[in-house]
C-alpha positions as CSV (number, residue, x, y, z in Angstrom):
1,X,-29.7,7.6,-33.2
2,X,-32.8,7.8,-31.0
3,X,-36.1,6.1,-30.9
4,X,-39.5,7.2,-29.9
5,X,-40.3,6.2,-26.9
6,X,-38.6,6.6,-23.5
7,X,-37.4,10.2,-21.8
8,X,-35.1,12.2,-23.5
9,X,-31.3,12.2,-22.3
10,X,-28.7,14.9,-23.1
11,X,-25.3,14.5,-23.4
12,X,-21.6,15.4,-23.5
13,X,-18.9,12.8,-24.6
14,X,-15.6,12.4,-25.8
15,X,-14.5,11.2,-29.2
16,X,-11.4,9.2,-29.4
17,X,-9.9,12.2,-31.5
18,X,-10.5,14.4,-28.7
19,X,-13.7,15.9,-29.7
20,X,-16.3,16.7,-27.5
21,X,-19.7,16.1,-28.8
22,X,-23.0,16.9,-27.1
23,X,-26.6,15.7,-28.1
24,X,-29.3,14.1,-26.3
25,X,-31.0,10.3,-26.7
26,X,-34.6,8.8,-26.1
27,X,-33.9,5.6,-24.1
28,X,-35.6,4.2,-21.2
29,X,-32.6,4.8,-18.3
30,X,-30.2,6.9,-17.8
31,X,-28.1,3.5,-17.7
32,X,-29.0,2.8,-21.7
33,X,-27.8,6.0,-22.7
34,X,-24.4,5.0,-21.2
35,X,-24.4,1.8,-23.3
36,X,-26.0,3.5,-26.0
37,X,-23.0,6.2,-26.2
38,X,-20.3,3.5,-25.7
39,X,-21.8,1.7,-28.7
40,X,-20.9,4.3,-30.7
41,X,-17.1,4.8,-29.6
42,X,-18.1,7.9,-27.3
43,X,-16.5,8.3,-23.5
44,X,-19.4,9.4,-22.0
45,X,-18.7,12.4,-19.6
46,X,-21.8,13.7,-18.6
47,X,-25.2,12.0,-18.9
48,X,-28.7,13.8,-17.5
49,X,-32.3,13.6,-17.8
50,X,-33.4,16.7,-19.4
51,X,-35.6,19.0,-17.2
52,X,-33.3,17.1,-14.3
53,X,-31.4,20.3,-13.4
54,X,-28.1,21.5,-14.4
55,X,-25.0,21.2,-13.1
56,X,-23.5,18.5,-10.4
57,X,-25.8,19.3,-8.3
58,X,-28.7,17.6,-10.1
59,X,-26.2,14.9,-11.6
60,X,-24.0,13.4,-8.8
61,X,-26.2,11.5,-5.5
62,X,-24.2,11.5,-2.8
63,X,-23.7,8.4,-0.7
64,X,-22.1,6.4,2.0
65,X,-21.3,2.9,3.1
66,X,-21.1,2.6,6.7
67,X,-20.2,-1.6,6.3
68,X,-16.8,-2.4,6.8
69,X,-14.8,-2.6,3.7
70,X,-13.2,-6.3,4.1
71,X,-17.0,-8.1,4.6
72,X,-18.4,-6.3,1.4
73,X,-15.1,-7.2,-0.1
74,X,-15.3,-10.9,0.6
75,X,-19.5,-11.0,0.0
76,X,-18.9,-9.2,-3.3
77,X,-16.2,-11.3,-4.3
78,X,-18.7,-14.1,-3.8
79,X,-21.8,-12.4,-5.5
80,X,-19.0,-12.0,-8.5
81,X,-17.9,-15.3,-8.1
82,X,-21.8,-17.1,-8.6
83,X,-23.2,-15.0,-11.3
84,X,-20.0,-15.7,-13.3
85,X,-20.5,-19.4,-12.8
86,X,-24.2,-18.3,-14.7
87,X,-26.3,-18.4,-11.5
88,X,-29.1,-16.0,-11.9
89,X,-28.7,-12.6,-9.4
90,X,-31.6,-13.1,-7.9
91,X,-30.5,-17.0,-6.6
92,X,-26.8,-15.0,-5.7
93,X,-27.9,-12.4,-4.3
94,X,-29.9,-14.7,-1.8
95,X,-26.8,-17.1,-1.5
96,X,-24.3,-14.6,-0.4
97,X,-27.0,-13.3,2.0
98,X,-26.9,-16.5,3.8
99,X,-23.1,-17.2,3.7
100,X,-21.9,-13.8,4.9
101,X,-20.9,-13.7,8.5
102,X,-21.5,-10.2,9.1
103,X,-24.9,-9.2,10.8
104,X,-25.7,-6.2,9.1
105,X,-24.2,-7.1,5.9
106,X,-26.5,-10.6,5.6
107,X,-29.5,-8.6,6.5
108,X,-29.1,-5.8,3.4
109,X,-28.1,-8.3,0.9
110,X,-31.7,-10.0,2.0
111,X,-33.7,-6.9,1.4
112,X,-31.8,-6.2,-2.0
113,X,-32.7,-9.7,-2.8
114,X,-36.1,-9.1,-1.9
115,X,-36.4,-5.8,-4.0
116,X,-35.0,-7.7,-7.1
117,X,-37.5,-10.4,-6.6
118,X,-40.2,-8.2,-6.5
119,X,-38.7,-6.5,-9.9
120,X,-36.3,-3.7,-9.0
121,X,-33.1,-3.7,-10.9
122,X,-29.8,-4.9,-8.8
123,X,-28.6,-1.0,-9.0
124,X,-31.9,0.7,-7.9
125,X,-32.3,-1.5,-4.7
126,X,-28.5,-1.3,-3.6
127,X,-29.0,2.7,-4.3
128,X,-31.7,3.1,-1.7
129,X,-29.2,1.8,1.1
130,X,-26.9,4.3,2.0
131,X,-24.5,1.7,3.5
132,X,-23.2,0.2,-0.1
133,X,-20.8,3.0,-1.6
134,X,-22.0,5.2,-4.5
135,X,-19.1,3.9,-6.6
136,X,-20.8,0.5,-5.9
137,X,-23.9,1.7,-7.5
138,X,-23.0,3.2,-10.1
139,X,-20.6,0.6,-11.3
140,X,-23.4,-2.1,-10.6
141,X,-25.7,0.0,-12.7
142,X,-23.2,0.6,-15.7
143,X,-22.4,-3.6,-15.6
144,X,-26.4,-3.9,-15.6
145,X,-26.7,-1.5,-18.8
146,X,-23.7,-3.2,-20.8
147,X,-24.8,-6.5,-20.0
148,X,-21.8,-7.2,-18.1
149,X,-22.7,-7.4,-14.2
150,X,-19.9,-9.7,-13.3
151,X,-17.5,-7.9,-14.7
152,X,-18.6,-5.0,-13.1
153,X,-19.0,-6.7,-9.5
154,X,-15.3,-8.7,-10.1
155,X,-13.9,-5.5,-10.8
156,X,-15.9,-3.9,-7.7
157,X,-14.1,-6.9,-5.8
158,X,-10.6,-6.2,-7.0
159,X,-11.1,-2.5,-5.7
160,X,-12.4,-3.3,-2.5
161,X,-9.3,-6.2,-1.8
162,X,-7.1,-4.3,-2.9
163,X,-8.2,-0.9,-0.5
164,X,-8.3,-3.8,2.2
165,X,-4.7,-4.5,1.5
166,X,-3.4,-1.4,1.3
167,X,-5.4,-0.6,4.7
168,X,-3.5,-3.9,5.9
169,X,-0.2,-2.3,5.2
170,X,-0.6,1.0,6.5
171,X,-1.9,-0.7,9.5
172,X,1.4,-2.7,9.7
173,X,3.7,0.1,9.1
174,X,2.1,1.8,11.9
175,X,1.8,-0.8,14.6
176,X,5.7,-0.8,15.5
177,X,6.1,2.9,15.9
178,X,2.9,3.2,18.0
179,X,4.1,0.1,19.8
180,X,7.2,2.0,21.0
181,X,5.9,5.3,21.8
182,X,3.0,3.7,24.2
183,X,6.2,1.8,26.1
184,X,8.2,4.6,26.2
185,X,5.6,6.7,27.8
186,X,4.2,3.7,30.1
187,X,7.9,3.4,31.4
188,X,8.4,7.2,32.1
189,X,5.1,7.6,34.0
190,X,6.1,4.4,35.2
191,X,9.9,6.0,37.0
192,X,8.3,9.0,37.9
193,X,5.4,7.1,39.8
194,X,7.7,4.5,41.0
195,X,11.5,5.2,40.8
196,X,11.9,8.9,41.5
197,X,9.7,9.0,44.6
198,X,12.8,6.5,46.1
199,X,15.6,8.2,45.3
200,X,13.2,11.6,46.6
201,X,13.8,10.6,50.0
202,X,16.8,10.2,49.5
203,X,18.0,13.0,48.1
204,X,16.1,15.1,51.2
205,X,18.6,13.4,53.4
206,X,21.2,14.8,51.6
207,X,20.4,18.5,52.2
208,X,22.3,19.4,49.3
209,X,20.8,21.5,46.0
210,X,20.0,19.3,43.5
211,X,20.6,19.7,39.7
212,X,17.9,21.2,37.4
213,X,17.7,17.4,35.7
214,X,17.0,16.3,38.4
215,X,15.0,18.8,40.0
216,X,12.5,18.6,37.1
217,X,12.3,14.9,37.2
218,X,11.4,15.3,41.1
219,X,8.5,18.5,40.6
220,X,6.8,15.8,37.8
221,X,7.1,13.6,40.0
222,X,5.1,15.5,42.7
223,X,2.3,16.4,40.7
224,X,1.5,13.2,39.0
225,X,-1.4,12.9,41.4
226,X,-3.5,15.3,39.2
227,X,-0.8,15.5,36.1
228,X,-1.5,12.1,35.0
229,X,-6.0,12.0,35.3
230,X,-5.3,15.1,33.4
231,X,-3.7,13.9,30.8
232,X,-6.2,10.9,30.7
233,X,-8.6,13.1,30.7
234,X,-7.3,14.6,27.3
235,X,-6.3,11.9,25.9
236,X,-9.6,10.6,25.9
237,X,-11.6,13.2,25.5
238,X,-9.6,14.2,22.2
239,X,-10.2,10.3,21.2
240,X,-13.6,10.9,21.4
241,X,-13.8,14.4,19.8
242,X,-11.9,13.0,17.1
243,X,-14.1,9.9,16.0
244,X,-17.2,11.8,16.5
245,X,-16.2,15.2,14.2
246,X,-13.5,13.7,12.3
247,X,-15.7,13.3,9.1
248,X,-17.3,16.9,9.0
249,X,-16.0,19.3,6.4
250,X,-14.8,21.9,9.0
251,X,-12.8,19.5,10.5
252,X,-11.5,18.0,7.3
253,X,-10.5,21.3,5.6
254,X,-8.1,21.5,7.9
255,X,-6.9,18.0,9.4
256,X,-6.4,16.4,5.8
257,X,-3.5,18.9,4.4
258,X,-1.7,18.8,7.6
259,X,-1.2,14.7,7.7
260,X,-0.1,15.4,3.9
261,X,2.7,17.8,5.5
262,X,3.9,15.2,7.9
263,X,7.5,14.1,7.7
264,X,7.7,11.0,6.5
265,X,4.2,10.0,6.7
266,X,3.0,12.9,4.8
267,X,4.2,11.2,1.5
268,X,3.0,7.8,2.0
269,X,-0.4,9.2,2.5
270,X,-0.4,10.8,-1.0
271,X,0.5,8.1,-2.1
272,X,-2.8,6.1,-0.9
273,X,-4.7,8.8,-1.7
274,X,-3.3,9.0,-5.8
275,X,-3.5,5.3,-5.4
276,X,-7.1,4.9,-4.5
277,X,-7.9,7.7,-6.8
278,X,-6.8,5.8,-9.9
279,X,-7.4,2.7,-8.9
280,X,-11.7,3.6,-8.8
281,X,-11.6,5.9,-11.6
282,X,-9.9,3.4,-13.8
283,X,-12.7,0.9,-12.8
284,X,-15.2,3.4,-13.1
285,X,-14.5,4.4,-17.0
286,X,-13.9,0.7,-17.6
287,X,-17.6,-0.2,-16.6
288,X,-18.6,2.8,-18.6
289,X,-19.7,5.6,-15.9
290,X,-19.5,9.0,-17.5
291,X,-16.0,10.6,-17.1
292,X,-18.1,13.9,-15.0
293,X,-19.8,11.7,-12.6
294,X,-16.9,9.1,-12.0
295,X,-14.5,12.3,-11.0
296,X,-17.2,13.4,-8.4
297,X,-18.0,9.7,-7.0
298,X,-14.0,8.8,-6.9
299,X,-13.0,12.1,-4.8
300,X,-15.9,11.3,-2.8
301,X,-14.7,8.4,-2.4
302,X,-10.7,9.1,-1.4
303,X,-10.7,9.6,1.9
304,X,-9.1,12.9,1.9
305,X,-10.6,16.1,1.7
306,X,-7.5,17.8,-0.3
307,X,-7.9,15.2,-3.5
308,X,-11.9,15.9,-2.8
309,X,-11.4,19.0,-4.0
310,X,-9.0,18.5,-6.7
311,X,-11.6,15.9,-7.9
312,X,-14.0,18.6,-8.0
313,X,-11.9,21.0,-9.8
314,X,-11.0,18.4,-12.6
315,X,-15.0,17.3,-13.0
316,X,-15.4,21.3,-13.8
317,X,-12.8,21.4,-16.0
318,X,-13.8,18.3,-17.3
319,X,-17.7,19.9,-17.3
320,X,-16.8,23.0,-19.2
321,X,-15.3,20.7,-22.1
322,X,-11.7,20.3,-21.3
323,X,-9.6,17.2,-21.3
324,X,-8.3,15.0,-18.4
325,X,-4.3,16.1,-18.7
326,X,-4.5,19.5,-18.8
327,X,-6.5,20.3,-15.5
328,X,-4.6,17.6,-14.1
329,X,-0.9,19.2,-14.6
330,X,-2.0,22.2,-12.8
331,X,-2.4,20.4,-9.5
332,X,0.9,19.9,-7.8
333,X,-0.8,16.9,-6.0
334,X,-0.4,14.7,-9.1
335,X,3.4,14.0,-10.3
336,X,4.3,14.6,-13.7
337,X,4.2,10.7,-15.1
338,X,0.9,10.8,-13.8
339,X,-0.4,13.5,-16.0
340,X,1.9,11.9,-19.1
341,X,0.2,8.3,-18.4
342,X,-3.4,10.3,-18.3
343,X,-2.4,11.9,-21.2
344,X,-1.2,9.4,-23.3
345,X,-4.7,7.3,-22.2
346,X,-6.7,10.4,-23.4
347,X,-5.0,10.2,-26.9
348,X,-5.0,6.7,-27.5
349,X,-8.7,5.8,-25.8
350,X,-6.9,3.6,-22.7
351,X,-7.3,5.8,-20.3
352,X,-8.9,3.3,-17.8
353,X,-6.2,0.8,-18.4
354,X,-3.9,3.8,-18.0
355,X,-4.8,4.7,-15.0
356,X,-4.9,1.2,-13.5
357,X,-1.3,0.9,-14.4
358,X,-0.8,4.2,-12.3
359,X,-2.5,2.8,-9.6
360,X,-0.1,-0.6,-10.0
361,X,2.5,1.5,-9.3
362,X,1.5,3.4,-6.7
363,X,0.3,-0.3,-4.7
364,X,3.8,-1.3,-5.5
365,X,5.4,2.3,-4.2
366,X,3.2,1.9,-1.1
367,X,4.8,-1.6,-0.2
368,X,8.5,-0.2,-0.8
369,X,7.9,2.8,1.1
370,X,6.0,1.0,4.2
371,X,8.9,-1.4,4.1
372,X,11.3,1.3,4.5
373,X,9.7,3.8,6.7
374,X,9.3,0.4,9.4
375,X,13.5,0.0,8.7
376,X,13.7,4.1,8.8
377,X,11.7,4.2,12.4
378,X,13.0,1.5,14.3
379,X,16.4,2.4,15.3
380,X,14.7,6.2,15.2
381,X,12.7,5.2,18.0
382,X,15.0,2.7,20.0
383,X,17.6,6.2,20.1
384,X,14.2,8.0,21.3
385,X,13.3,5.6,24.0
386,X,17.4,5.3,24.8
387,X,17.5,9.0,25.2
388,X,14.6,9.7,27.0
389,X,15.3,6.4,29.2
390,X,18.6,6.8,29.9
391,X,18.4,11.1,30.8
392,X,16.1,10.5,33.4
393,X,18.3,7.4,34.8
394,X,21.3,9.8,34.9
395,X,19.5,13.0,36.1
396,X,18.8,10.2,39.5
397,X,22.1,9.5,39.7
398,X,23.6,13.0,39.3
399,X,22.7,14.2,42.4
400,X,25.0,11.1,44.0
401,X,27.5,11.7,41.7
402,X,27.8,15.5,43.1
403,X,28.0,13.6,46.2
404,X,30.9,11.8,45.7
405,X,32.7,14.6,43.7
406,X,32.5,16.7,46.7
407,X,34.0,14.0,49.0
408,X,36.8,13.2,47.1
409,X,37.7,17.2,46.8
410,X,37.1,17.3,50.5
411,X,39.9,14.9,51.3
């Protein structure tokens, strides 16, 4: 089971039946005990250099990618593309580094090309670039081990296009309602800049008291002249706030669960949260990344701080020897056919197919419930808009309508 030479590896894995087994190997990389462990029919779940450290701390290296996700979605795509048509990396990699359009993105791809020429492996030289994800990594360094790289980057592909999509709709599904709300506002600032300072005047020729609608609309009106640079002000300052702390933990902790709580958007953004979840842990376990370090990289990797931690709970579980399933039920994140489709992967050693066909469904949920949340809101918002539109039209006119009121009673 081991050889001579190399640094010693332990390890914990799963047997189909459920088992956990533990042991160590003497391979060269970290990456060969993964291929060495799936040889023999083992899910590998944890996988450490020995004298590394214990614990996730010592197992798990964190990272970012700070490129956008549809230009390393097309470049991968290509990079996937050539070496499946049996160009050698090294010619691809330098390829796609002269096709891609984006800046930043052509420049990285050179270096890695450079490191590989010079003899670093694909994985080590994309690792010491903070800008490609860690789930890019580690799945470019499983592929590497198994000797099935273009596998690994088509299947890093289908991820990113698919995110890209699902970004796409959310994007959609929110462009109408935003739409609305930023012409309802322009049009009130617009009558109480415009159209109440008119009928003002007149109304101060009548003498008479005016009505509390239309009193109110009057005193906004008034102060607009430092009500409106205020609220600028805000606006943009929170714009700001929010883009440059929007990312730390403090801000997260708290932010995150409150969008989940949202009416009607609250759902759809569990949704792409479970959706992504499954959807990079599937391809994860696929390519062969240890079941511990694959939960840690794909809640990393969510986008939302509440499934972070639920990630982290189930890689402890996970760490201490339990299954997938169990953890899992206890999180009221996760719906119940969730857990059963988990489960029924754990038992039957599919659990990456599994959980791609939970992630399927959730694309396909997504779509349904964008469609219907753009039906939902769009005569939501035109009754809004009507509302708010047409109270401050009749608080003008009540005054005149007083008016008239009192001149028929007076004949």
């Amino acid at each position: 089971m081991t050889t001579t030479a190399g640094k010693t590896f332990t390890y914990r894995a799963r047997h189909r039946s459920g088992k956990v087994v533990k042991g160590a190997l003497n391979v060269q990389s970290e990456a060969l005990a993964v291929a060495k462990l799936t040889g023999m029919g083992l899910i590998p779940v944890a996988v450490q250099e020995k004298g590394a450290g214990t614990g996730l701390q010592k197992e798990i290296s964190f990272g970012g990618g700070s490129v956008g996700l549809k230009p390393l979605a097309i470049a991968t795509r290509q990079l996937a593309t050539i070496t499946q048509a049996g160009v050698p990396l090294l010619r691809a990699l330098t390829v796609v580094a002269q096709q891609t359009a984006h800046p930043k993105l052509k420049r990285l791809f050179g270096e890695v090309a450079r490191d590989v020429e010079q003899g670093k492996s694909f994985s080590a030289a994309l690792g010491e670039r903070k800008d490609f994800p860690l789930l890019m990594v580690s799945m470019v360094r499983a592929g590497e081990a198994g000797g099935f790289l273009d596998t690994s980057l088509a299947s890093i592909a289908d991820s990113y296009e698919k995110e890209a999509k699902l970004r796409a709709t959310i994007k959609s599904a929110m462009t109408y309602p935003m739409a609305v709300l930023g012409i309802a506002v322009i049009a009130v600032i617009g009558m109480l800049l415009f159209i109440v300072p008119v009928f003002k005047k007149m109304f101060a020729s009548l003498g008479s008291q005016l009505p509390l609608p239309t009193q109110v609309l009057v005193t906004l009106s008034n102060q607009m002249a430092w009500l409106l640079p205020l609220i600028a002000v805000v606006a943009i300052g929170t714009t700001v706030w929010w883009r440059a702390n929007k990312d730390k933990d403090s801000v997260r902790r708290i932010a995150h669960p409150l969008m989940l709580k949202i009416p009607v958007f609250g759902p759809l953004m569990a949704k792409v949260a479970i959706a992504r979840f499954a959807r990079n842990l599937a391809n994860m376990t696929a390519a062969g990344v240890p079941l511990l370090r694959a939960l840690t990289i794909v809640g990393q990797s969510s986008g939302n701080w509440s499934l972070e931690q639920v990630a982290g709970r189930l890689a402890e579980a996970v760490r201490t020897g339990s299954s997938l399933a169990g953890p899992l039920a206890e999180e009221k994140m996760f719906p119940g056919m969730v857990v059963q489709m988990v489960s029924v992967g754990e038992e039957s050693g599919s659990i990456d197919t599994m959980l791609a066909r939970v992630a399927d469904f959730y694309d396909d949920e997504i779509d349904a419930t964008a469609d219907a949340l753009t039906s939902l809101i769009e005569p939501m918002l035109i009754t809004v808009l009507g509302v708010v539109i047409g109270g401050m039209v009749v608080a003008l006119y009540m005054p005149i309508f007083s008016l008239s009121s009192a001149l028929q009673h007076a004949k």
